[in-house]
C-alpha positions, 0 to 999 in steps of 0.5 A, spaced: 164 416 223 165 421 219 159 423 218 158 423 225 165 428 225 162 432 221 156 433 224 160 435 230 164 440 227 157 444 224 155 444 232 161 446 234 163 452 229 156 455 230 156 455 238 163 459 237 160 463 232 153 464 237 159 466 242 163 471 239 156 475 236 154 475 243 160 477 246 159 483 240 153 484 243 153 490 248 149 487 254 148 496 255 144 497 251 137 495 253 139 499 259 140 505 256 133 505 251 130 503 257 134 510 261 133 514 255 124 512 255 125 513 262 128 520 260 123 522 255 117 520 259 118 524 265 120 530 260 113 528 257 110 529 264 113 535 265 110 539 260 104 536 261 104 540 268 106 545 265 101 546 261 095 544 266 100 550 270 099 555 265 092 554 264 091 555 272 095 561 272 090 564 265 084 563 269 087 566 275 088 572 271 081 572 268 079 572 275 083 578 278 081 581 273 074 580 274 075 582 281 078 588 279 072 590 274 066 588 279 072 592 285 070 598 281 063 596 279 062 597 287 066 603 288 062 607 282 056 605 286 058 606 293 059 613 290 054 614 287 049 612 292 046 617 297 044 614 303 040 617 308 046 617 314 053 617 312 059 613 316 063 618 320 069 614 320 070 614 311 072 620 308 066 623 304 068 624 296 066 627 291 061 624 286 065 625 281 072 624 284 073 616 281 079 615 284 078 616 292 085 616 294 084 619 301 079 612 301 084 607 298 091 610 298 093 607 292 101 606 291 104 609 284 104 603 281 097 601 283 095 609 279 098 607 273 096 600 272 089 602 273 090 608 268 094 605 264 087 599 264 082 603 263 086 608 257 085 601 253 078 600 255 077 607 253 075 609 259 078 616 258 075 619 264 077 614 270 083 614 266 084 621 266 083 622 274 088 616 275 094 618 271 092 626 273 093 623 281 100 620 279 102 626 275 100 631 281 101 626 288 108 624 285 110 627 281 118 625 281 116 618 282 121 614 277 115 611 273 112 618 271 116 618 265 115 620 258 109 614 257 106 615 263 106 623 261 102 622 254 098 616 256 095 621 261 095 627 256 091 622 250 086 620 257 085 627 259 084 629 252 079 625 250 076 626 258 076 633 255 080 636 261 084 640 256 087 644 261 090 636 264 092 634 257 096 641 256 100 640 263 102 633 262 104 633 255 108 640 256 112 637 261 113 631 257 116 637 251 120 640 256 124 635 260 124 628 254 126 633 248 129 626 245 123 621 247 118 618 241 113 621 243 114 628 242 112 630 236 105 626 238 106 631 245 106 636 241 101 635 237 096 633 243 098 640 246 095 643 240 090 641 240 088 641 247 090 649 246 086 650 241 079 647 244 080 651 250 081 657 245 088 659 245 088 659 237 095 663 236 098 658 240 095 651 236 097 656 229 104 657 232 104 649 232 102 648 226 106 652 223 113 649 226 110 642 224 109 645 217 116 648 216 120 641 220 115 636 220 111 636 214 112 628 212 109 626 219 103 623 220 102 628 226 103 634 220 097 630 216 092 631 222 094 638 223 094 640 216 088 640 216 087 647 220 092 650 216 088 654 211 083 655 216 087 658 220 091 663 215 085 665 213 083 667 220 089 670 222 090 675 216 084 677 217 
């Protein structure tokens, strides 16, 4: 009989114990490790989207800029050919005008972004004639700023339309006397000045970088005329 007793008090005091451990236990809690994987899950899905998204919007971008170099692949052809009847209705252009703006109407934004493009790609001459369009047709528009004036400056420099160059970077000089790019400005009109012939011009330039200017890299390019162009003026 006791041993019976006993028996029954060793069960009895391990299901009060089970009890009270499983009223401890917080039924909550696989809920919640299942809504945390659930959450975790969808944010691994998303970023997954996101990146086939991304990968689809680079591979547009490829594309458009494919179209665009084919585009201008065309108009180049179109303007170099010589077809024995011509279209009345298209304005005829010049070979050498690589813009077309009468044919096209491009918007000032539309200008700058291919000048800008092909400045990149070295294309200086189309660069050239593009920024030259947005400078002259626009001349106020908001985006004809100090960048916009040396791009087209280093273009046309490099196009060797001297004269272009020395009118875009003068007006840069003039109206954004605090922009980062004024000594370069400077520096280009310079040496537009002197490849068109205007000698004391480019010597005055370097003498005032000589003076102001003498621990920048702009002086270190035009210090090398220096001597020469003692040399030819106390002559």
């Amino acid at each position: 009989m006791t041993k019976t007793v006993f028996t029954w008090f060793i069960l009895s005091a391990t299901w009060v114990l089970v009890a009270w451990n499983w009223g401890r236990f917080d039924v909550s809690i696989p809920q919640k490790l299942s809504q945390t994987w659930g959450y975790e899950k969808a944010a691994l899905e998303l970023a997954s989207k996101n990146r086939l998204l991304e990968a689809k919007i680079s591979t547009l971008e490829v594309k458009i800029g494919m179209l665009e170099t084919e585009k201008s692949a065309l108009v180049a052809q179109v303007q170099n050919a010589k077809p024995e009847r011509s279209i009345a209705s298209v304005p005829k252009s010049e070979e050498s005008d690589l813009v077309s703006y009468d044919v096209y109407k491009w918007t000032p934004e539309k200008l700058l972004a291919i000048g800008e493009k092909e400045l990149y790609f070295k294309n200086y001459e189309k660069s050239a004639q593009f920024y030259h369009e947005l400078i002259t047709r626009f001349p106020k528009h908001k985006i004809v700023d100090d960048k916009a004036l040396f791009g087209a400056g280093i273009a046309s420099y490099e196009a060797k339309h001297h004269d272009w160059a020395i009118s875009h970077l003068t007006v840069l000089v003039e109206k954004y006397p605090k922009s980062n790019f004024y000594r370069g400005a400077k520096l280009w009109t310079a040496l537009s000045q002197y490849n068109t012939g205007n000698h004391r011009k480019f010597a005055s330039t370097v003498e005032e970088f000589r003076q102001k200017y003498r621990n920048t890299d702009e002086w270190k390019i035009l210090s090398k005329y220096y001597e020469d162009i003692n040399y030819k003026f106390k002559k």
